[in-house]
N, C-alpha and C positions, 0 to 999 in steps of 0.2 A: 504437111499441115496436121496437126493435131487436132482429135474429137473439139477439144474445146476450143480450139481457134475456128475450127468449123463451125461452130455453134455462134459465136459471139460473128463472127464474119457472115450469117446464116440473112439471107433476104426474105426468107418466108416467115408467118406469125410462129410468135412460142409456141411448143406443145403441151396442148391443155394438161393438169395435171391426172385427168383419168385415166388419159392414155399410160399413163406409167404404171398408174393401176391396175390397170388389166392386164400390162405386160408382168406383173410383180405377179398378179394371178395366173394367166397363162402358164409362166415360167415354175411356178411352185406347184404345177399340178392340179388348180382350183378350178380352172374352166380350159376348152379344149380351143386347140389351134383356131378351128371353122367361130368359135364363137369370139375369139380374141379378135379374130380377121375383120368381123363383122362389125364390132362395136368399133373399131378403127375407122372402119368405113363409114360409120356414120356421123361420123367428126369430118372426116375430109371436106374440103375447100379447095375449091380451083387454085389458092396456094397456098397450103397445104394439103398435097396428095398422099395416094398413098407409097407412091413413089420417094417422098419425104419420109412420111413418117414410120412406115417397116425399117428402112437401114439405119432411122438414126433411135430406135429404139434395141436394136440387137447390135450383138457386136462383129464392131471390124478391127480385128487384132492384130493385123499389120500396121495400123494406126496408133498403138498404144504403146510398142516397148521404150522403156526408160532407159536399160542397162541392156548392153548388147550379149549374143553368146558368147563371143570372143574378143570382149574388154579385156583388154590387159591385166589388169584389176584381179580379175575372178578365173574360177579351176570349175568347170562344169563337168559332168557326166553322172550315167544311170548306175543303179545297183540296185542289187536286189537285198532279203533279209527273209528269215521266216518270220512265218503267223501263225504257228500250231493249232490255235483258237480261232483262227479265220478263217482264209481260202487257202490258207497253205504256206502261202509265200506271197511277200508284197515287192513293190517296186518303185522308185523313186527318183527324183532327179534332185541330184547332190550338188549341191557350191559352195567354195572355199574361196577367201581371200589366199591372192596370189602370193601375198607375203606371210600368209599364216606360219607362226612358229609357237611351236608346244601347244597347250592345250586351250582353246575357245570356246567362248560359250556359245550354246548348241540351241536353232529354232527350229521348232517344226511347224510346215505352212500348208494351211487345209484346205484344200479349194472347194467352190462351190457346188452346187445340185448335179454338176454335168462333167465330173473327171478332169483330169488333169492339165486347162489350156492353158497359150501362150500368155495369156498375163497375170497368172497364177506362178508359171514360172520366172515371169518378170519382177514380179514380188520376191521370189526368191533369191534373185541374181543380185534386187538393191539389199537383200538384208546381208547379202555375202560382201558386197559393196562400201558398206558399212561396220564391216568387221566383225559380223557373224557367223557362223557356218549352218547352214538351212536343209532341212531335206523339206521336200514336195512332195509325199506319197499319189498314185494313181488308183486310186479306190474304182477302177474300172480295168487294173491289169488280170484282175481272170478275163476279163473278157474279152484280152487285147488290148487294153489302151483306152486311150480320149480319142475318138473316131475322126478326131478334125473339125465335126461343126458339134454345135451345143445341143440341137433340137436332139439329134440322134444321139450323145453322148448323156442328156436327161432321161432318155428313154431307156438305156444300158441302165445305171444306174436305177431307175426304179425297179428294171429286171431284178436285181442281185436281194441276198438277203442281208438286212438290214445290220442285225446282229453279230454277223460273220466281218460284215464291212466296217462296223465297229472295233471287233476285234483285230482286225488288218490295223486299222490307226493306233489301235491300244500298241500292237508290236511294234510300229514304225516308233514311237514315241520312246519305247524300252531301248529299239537299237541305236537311235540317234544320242539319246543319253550316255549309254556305254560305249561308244564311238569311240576310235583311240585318238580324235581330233577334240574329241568334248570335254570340259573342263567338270562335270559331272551336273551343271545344272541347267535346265531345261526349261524353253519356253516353248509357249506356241501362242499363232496367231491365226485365222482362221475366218472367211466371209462365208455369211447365209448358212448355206448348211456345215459349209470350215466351222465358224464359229459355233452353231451349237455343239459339234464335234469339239472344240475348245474346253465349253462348259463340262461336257462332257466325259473330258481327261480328267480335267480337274475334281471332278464327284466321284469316280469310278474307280480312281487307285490314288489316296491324297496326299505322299507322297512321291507322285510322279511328275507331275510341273515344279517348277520355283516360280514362275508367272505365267501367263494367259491375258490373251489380247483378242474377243469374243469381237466382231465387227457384224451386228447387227443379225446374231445369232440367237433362237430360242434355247432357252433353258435345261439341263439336263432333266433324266425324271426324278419328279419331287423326294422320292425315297431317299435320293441318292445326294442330294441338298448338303447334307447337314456334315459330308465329307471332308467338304471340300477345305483345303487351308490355303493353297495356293493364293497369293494375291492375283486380282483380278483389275484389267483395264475394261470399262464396258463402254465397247462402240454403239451409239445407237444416231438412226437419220431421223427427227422429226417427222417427217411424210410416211413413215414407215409405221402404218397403225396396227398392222398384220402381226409386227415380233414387237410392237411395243405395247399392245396390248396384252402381254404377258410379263413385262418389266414390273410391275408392281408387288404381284407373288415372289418373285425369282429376288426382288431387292429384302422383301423382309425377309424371304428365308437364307439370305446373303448375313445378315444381320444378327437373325436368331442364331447360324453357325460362329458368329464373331471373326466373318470374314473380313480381311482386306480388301477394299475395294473400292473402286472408282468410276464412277460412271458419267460419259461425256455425250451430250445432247446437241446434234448439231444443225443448226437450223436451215429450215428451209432444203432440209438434205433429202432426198431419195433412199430406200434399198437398193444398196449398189453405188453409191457414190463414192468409193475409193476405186471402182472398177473402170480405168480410163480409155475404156472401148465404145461407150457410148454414150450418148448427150445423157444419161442420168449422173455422169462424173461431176463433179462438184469437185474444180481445183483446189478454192480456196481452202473448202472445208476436209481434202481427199491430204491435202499438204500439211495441213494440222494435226490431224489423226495420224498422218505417220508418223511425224517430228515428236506427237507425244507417246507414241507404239514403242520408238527407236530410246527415247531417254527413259521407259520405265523396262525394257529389258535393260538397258545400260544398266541402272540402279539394282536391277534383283537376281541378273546372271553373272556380271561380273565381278 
């Protein structure tokens, strides 16, 4: 059974939407575990516990793959690439349609605050699925990898330097481009912190995307604005006041550059609503946003 069959099948009341809140805070670094824990707690209801309400706001990733590892379909495995400007050397997980011949267009997929998990590379496997070929960079291989759960793989990730892990993405973005699978143009698409990492390709060498698909990502820095050319897809969830309270600057200075770009507001949507590991997934709106993710790299890679 799937999060969202769970959820619509769920006998206990809705969860209030603070609680998302605080888990969007929690999660992003704004308040600590013990204080997340607590404001939980004083929502609880003999039905709604907390028993409830911890597992269906974090995720359960055995519940969410779409596309398997060994779909017929698709060619998976790791590689590595340098990052002279970064840590060194990055590392990634690679997939190819099974039938690929000569040269495809190329995505790169940026996962969130907490390294590289299973449904970051689930996203990978449907855009391979789809007749993509996708790297997943691990912006936590200096330090070993995605640890297996999120708490401790946010906590790596805040470890490292910022700049460095930047430039880890900047190279993964160069080597997937020059790929001898890649037809020479390059997207990327990217959740929470993926997506400002997106905006970020985009302003920081303007030349290096053909498109970007930012999902509810804040803004590069504003210096760096006026770069950018790549057309842009911009995800945002209505509920999401934290990065949409910065949509307004980031759209005029979209404007003032004479960017392409397009931006889609989806309502009643969560941060995190394409991530189908937890009740913040929003199907109806999570199937929308890809369908129009998949038809605007169609239009500007191929």
């Amino acid at each position: 059974m799937t999060i969202s069959e769970q959820i619509r099948n769920a006998t206990h009341p809705p969860i209030p939407q603070e609680a998302f809140d605080w888990y969007d805070e929690y999660a992003h670094g704004l308040i600590d575990r013990r204080t997340f824990l607590n404001r939980l707690r004083s929502i609880a209801t003999a039905s709604l516990t907390m028993s409830v309400l911890l597992p269906a706001l974090t995720p359960d990733y055995a519940l969410a793959e779409q596309v398997s590892f060994n779909d017929p379909d698709i060619k998976t495995r790791y590689l590595t690439y340098p990052s002279p400007m970064g840590y060194g050397e990055g590392r990634g997980y690679f997939v190819v349609p099974t039938a690929a011949s000569g040269e495809l267009p190329v995505v790169l997929v940026v996962h969130e605050n907490r390294g590289l998990n299973p449904y970051i590379k689930d996203v990978a496997r449907r855009l391979a699925k789809a007749g993509f070929v996708a790297l997943a960079p691990d912006a936590l291989y200096p330090l070993g990898g995605y640890p297996g759960n999120d708490d401790e793989g946010r906590a790596m990730q805040r470890s490292m330097d910022r700049a460095k892990m930047e430039q880890d993405f900047v190279a993964a973005a160069k080597f997937l481009k020059s790929h001898e699978s890649s037809n020479g143009k390059l997207g990327a698409v990217g959740f929470c912190f993926g997506g400002y990492v997106v905006n970020m390709l985009a302003a920081v060498e303007p030349n290096l995307l053909s498109a970007g698909v930012p999902f509810y990502g804040t803004p590069a820095e504003k210096s760096l604005r006026s770069q950018i050319k790549a057309p842009l897809m911009i995800q945002l969830a209505e509920l999401d006041k934290r990065v949409n309270d910065t949509w307004p600057e980031y759209e005029a200075d979209l404007k003032a550059a004479g960017v392409n770009y397009t931006m889609h507001m989806y309502p009643q949507a969560n941060h995190g609503f394409h991530n189908d590991s937890t009740s913040r997934y929003d199907e109806a709106n999570a199937e929308l946003a890809w369908q129009r993710t998949l038809a605007f790299f169609t239009e500007y890679l191929s």
